[in-house]
N, C-alpha and C positions, 0 to 999 in steps of 0.2 A: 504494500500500500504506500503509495507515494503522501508526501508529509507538503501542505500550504509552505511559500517560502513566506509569508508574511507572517501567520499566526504560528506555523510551525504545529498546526493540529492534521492528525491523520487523514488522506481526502475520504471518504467512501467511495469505491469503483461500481458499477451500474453493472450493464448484463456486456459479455465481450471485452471485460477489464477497462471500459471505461470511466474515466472519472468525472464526478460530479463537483462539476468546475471548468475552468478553464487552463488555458496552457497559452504564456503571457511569451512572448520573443522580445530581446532589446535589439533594438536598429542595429543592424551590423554584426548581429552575434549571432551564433545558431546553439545557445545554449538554452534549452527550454526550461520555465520556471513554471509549475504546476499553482494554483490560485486557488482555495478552495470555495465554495458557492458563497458562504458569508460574508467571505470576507472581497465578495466580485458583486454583491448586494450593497456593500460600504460605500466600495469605491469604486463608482457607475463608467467611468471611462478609461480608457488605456492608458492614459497619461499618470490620471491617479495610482494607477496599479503598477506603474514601472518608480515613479515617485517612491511608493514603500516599499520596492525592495533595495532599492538604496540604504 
């Protein structure tokens, strides 16, 4: 189970190991940062969501 990089809580995976959430990319990087639903409820846009993993 992959772990929020913000809140650092475990995601829940759906049916076919998907997660509930998102998967957030920084411009220029191909490091993928897993976002868990709460906290992609918080912070409504991209910007915000690259903002706290800083």
């Amino acid at each position: 189970m992959p772990k929020c990089s913000i809140c650092s809580n475990k995601i829940a995976e759906l049916f076919l190991s998907k997660i509930k959430g998102t998967i957030v990319h920084k411009p220029g990087s191909s490091t993928q940062y897993p976002v868990c639903f709460e906290c992609q409820k918080k912070f409504k846009t991209k910007e915000e969501l690259l903002a706290k993993l800083n």
